[in-house]
N, C-alpha and C positions, 0 to 999 in steps of 0.2 A: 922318761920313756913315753912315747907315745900310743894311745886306743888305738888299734889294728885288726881290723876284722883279719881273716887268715884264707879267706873262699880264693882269691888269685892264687896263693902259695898252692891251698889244697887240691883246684880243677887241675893246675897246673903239673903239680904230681901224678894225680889217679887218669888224666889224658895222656899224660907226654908230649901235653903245649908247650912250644917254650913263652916265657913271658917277654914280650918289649915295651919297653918305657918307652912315653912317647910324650913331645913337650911343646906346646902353642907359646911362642911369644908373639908382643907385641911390637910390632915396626912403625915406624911414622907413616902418615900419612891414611892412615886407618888399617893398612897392610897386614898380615903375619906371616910371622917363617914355625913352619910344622917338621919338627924333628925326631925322626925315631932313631933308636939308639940301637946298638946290635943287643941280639940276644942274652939275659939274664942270664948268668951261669947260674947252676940248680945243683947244688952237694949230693950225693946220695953216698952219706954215712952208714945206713940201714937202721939210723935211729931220724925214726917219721919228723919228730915235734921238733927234734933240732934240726932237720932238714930245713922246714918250715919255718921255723923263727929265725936263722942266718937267712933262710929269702927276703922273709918281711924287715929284718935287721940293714939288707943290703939298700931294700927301694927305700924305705924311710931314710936312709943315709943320704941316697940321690935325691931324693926331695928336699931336703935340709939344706944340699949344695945348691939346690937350683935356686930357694925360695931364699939362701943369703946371699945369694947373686944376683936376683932381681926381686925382691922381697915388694914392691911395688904391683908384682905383675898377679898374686895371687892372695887370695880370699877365702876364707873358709866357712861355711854356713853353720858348721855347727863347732862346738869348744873341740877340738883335734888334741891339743895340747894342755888338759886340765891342770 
């Protein structure tokens, strides 16, 4: 499992943001194609923490697909994955 701060899940709950992932690749020619994805679906169980950990459970899942998909295109500054 991945370190996950939880402030996206949390603003996103106590506003009624919806959250969208959103994904820069790289094209030839120095180019990029910018992708947003439709709206995060958000549980509301009425138990807060597992609302919030199935959010964060879901983005980290999207991220995992994008970064084994083009694992080339992204870098991380600090250890993500201890």
């Amino acid at each position: 499992m991945t370190m996950t701060a939880p402030a996206v899940a949390e603003i996103a709950y106590r506003t009624g943001v919806p959250i969208y992932l959103m994904r820069t690749d790289r094209l030839e020619n120095g180019k990029f194609r910018f992708t947003i994805y439709p709206k995060l679906s958000m549980p509301d169980t009425g138990d807060h923490d597992a609302d919030v950990y199935s959010v964060l459970k879901s983005i980290n899942g999207i991220y995992e697909d994008w970064i084994t998909e083009r694992p080339d295109h992204w870098f991380w500054v600090h250890n993500r994955w201890p």
